[in-house]
C-alpha positions in Angstrom: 19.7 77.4 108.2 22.2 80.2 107.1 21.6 80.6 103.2 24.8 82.6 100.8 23.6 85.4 100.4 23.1 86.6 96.7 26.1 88.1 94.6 24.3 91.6 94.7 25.0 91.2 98.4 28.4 90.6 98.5 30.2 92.9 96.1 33.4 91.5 94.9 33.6 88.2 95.4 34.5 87.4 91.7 36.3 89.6 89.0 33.1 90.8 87.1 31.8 91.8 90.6 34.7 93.3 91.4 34.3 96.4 89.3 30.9 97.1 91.1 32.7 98.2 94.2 31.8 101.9 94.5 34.6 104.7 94.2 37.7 102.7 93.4 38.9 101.5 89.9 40.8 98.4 89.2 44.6 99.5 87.5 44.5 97.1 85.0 42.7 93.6 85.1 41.4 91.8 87.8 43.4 88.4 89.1 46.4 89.2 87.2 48.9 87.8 89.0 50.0 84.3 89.4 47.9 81.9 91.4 48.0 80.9 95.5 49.9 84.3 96.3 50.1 85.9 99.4 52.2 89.1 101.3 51.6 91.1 98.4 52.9 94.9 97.8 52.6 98.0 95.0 54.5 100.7 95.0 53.9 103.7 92.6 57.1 105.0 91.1 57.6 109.0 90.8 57.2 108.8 87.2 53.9 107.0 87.6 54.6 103.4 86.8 52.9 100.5 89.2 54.6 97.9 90.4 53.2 95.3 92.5 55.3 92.0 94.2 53.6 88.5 94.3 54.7 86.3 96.7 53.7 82.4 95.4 54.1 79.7 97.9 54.8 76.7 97.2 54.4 73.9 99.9 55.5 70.6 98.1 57.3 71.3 94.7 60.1 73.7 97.3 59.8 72.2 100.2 57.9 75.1 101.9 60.3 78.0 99.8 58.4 81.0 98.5 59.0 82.9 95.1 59.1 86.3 94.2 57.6 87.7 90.9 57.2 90.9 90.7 54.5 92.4 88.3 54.4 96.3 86.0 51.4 97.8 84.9 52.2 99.6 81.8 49.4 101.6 81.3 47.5 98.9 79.0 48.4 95.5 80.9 50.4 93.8 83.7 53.5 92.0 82.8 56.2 90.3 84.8 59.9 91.9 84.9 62.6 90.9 86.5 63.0 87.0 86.8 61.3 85.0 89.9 63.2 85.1 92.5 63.6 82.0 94.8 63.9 81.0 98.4 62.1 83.9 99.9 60.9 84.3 104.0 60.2 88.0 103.9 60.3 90.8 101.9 59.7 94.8 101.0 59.6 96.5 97.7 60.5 99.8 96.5 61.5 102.4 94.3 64.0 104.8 94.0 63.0 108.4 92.2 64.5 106.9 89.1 61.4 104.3 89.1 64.3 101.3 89.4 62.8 99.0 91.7 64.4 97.4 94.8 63.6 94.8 96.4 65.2 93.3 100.0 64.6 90.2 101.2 65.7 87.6 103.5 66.4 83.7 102.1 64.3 81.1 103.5 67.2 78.5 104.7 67.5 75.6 107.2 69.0 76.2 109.7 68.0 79.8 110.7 70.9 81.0 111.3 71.9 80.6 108.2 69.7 82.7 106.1 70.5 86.1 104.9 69.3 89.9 104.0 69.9 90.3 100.2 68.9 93.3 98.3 68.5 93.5 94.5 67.6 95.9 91.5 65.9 95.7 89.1 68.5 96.4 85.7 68.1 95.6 82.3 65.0 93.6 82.7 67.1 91.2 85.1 68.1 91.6 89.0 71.3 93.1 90.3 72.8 92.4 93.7 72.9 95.9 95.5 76.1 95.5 98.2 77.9 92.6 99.4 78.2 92.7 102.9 76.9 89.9 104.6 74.0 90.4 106.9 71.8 88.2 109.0 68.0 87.8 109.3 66.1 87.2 112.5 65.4 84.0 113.8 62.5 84.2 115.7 58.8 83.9 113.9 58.2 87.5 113.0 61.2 88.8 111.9 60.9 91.3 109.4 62.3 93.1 106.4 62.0 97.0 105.7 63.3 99.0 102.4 63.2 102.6 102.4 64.2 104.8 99.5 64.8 108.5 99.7 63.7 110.3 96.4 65.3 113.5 97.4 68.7 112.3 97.7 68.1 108.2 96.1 70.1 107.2 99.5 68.8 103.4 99.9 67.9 102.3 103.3 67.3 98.9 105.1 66.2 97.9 108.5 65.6 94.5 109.5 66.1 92.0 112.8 69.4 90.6 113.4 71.6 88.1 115.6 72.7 84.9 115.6 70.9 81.3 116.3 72.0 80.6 119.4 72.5 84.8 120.6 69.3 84.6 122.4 69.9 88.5 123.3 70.6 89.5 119.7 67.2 87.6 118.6 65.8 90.4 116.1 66.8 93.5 117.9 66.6 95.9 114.9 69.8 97.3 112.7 69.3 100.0 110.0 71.9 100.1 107.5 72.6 102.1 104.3 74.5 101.5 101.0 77.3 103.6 100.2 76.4 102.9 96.3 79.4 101.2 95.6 78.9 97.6 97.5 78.9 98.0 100.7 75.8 98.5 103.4 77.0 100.3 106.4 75.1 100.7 110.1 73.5 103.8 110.1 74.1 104.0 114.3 74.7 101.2 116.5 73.9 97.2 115.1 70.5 96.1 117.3 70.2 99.5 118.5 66.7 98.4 120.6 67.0 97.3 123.8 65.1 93.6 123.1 63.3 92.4 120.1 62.1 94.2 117.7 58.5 93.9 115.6 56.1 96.2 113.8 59.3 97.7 112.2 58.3 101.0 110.3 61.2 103.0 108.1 60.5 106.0 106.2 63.7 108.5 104.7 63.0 111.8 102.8 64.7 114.8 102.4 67.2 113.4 104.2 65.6 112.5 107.1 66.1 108.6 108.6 63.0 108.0 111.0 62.5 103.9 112.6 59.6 103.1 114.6 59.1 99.5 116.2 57.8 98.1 119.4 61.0 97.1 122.2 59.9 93.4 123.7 62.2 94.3 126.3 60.2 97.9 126.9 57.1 96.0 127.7 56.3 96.1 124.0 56.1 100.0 123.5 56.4 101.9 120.5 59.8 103.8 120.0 60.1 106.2 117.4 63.7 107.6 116.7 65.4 109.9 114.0 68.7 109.7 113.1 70.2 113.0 113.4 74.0 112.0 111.6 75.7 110.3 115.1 73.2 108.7 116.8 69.2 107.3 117.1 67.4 110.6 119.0 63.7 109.6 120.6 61.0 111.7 118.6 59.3 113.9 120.8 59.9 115.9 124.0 56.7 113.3 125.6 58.3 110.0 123.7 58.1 108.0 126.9 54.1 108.3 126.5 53.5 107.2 123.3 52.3 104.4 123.6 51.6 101.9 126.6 50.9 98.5 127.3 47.6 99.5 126.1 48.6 98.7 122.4 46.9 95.7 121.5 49.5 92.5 122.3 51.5 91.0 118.8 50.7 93.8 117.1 52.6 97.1 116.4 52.6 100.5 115.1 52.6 101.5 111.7 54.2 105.1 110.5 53.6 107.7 107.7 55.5 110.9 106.7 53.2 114.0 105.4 54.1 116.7 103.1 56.6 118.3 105.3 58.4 114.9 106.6 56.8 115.0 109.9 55.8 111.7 111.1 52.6 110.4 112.1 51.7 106.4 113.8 49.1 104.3 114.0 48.7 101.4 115.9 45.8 99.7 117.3 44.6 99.7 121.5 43.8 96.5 123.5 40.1 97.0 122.8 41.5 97.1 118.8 40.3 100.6 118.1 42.5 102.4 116.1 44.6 105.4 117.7 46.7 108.2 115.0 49.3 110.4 116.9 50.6 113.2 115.5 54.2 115.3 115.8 52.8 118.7 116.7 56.3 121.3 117.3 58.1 118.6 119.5 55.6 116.8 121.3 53.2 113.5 120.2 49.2 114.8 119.8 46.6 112.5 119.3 44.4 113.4 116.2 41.3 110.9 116.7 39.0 110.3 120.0 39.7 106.0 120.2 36.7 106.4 122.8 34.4 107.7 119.6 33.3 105.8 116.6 36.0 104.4 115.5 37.6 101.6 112.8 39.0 98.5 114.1 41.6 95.9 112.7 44.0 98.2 111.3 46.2 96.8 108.2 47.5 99.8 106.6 48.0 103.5 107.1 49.6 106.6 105.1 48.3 110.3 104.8 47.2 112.2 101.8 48.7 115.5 100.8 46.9 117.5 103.4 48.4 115.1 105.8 45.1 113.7 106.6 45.0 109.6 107.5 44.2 106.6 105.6 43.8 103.3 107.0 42.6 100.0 106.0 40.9 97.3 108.1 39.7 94.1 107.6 37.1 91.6 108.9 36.1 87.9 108.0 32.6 87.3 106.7 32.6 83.8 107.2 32.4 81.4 104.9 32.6 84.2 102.2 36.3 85.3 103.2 38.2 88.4 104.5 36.5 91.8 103.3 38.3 95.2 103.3 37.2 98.8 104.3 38.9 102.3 104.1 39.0 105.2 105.9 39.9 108.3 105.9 40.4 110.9 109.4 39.6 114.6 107.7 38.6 117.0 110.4 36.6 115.3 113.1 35.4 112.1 111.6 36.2 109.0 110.0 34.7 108.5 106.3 35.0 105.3 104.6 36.4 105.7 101.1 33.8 104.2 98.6 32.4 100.7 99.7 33.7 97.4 100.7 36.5 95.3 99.0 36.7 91.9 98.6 39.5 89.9 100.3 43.0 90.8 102.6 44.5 93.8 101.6 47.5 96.5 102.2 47.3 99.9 100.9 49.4 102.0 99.6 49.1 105.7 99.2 51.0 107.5 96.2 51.0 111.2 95.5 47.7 111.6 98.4 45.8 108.8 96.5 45.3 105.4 98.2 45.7 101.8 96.6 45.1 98.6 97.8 45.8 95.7 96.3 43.4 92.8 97.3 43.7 88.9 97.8 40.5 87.0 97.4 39.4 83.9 95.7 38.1 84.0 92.0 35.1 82.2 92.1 31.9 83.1 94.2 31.9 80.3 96.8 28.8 77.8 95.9 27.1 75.5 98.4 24.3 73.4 97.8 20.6 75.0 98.0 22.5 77.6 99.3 23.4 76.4 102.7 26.7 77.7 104.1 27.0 74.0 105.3 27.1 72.4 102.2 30.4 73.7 100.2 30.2 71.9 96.9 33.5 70.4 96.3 35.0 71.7 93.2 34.8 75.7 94.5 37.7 77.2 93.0 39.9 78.6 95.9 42.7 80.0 94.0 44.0 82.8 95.1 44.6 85.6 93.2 45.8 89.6 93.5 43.8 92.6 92.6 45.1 96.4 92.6 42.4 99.0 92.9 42.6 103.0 92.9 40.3 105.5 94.8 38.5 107.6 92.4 35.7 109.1 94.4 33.1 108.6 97.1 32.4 108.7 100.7 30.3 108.0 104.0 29.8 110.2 106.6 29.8 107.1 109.0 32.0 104.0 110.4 30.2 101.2 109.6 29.6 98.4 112.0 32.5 95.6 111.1 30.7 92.4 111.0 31.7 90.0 113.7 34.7 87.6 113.5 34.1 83.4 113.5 
């Protein structure tokens, strides 16, 4: 009979466990936010203030419309700001070098091809409308929503899937846009500039550099990555065609970081799941890590620290106790795992080198009876709540076996 095993053994699983996890600190309390939330992001503002989005989902009071409440940590507590906002598919959150924070989304309306891309700001405590013109989200399961904000020049991107219902060609091919800071948002290059669909959309500006990476459905699903050099989208990379093929794991796609000198570095995971990091090195794509070596699987986050070394998160299901997250970090030849394990779904963020994840898991420590996995006792507490924790210190030498999936 498989027994639960004790709390000792699974650190985390409630919030006075939480703080056990070794090397990383919560900002603020644990289970802050409001309950049953899900797709979940911080952001850490140049001046140092947190931020971190809840989305709330509401199957039955909304009929199946999600909210928006977007949560500060103010160096004592979290608090909400802003207002909720309403009738939300997707989403991205962030901040401008001000610390205003933006946030882009895309309306969850019947029929599809009527919802929209809206972008707000955050202004005197309520939200703003940033632009007017009207743009459409994708239609197909998957679309997606990216924000990008460039501190060095506060020039607000946005990149997202476009077309029309019934345009089966125009189904999500990708469209970057900028606002002009008065109220318009104009196409930075050509609208769906890839050649199909578009997914695992990454956009990163700084110094006033525009980069977009995504997979091309019509490319066999390989990764594209493209700077925007003033006229047109320019591939990345004298060996671009190579980046990636159809060896990248199916439905997934790659994910892209900028390091100290706004060179760009993906990750995305192969078809065996091991996770691969290519680099920009002069003008051609290097690959930092051996895939064939010990290496993590299930990526769900990536970014670099300030010696442009890379972070990832992964994640694995310890069933019936839920979703566990590690992280890693590539320095030199060799993955370390940054302080232990971390209860529940995560994405990271890394601000100023330092990584943050902010954590999903259920409050309670499931119970069964006599401690058979079996026997769930029926008023568990499943509520779902959001945790932000910082690295402070700690690491292993080794990647640790990830426990397998049920």
């Amino acid at each position: 009979m498989d027994r639960a095993p004790s709390a000792a053994a699974q650190p985390g699983l409630s919030a006075t466990i939480a703080n056990q996890s070794t090397g990383w600190s919560n900002v603020g309390a644990a289970n802050f936010s409001i309950a049953n939330v899900t797709r979940l992001k911080t952001v850490v503002s140049p001046n140092g203030d947190t931020f971190t989005a809840n989305v709330n989902f509401y199957p039955y009071q909304t009929g199946y419309s999600s909210k928006i409440q977007l949560m500060k940590y103010d160096g004592r507590s979290w608090r909400a700001v802003g207002g909720v906002i309403d009738g939300v598919s997707l989403y991205d959150l962030a901040v401008d070098r001000s610390g205003v924070p933006h946030i882009a989304y895309q309306t969850n309306i019947y029929p599809p091809e009527a919802s929209a891309i809206k972008v707000v700001k955050l202004a005197g405590g309520a939200w703003e409308r940033v632009g007017t013109t009207p743009m459409k989200g994708g239609t197909r399961t998957g679309a997606e929503v990216h924000l990008a904000i460039d501190t060095a020049t506060n020039a607000v991107y946005l990149a997202y899937g476009n077309g029309d219902y019934e345009e089966y060609p125009q189904h999500n091919k990708v469209t970057v846009r900028k606002f002009d800071g008065r109220s318009n948002w104009n196409p930075v290059g050509p609208e769906g500039l890839s050649t199909g669909g578009a997914w695992g959309i990454s956009l990163k500006a700084n110094a006033g550099k525009v980069f977009l990476a995504f997979c091309d459905q019509d490319d066999g699903g390989r990764i594209a990555v493209k700077q925007f050099n003033g006229t047109a989208w320019a591939p990345v990379g004298s060996n671009a065609a190579g980046l990636a093929s159809a060896a990248i794991q199916a439905g997934t796609g790659a994910m892209m970081a900028l390091d100290a000198s706004d060179s760009p570095l993906i990750a995305y995971p192969t078809n065996q799941n091991k996770i691969v990091i290519r680099k920009l090195v002069g003008s051609r794509w290097a690959t930092v890590n051996d895939p064939t070596a010990s290496t993590p699987q299930d990526l769900r986050g990536f970014g670099v620290d300030r010696a442009g070394n890379p972070i990832v998160t992964t994640t694995y299901n310890n069933y019936p106790y839920g979703y566990f997250t590690k992280v890693y970090k590539f320095s030199g030849q060799s993955w370390k795992m940054l302080g232990g394990e971390l209860p529940g779904q995560s994405r990271l963020t890394v601000a100023n080198g330092v990584p943050y994840v902010t954590l999903v898991y259920f409050r309670k420590i499931p119970e069964f009876e006599g401690g058979d996995v079996t026997k769930p006792r029926s008023n568990i507490d499943d509520t779902k709540y959001a945790t932000v924790k910082k690295f402070t210190s700690g690491t292993s030498d080794t990647v640790r076996p990830t426990a397998a999936k049920r």
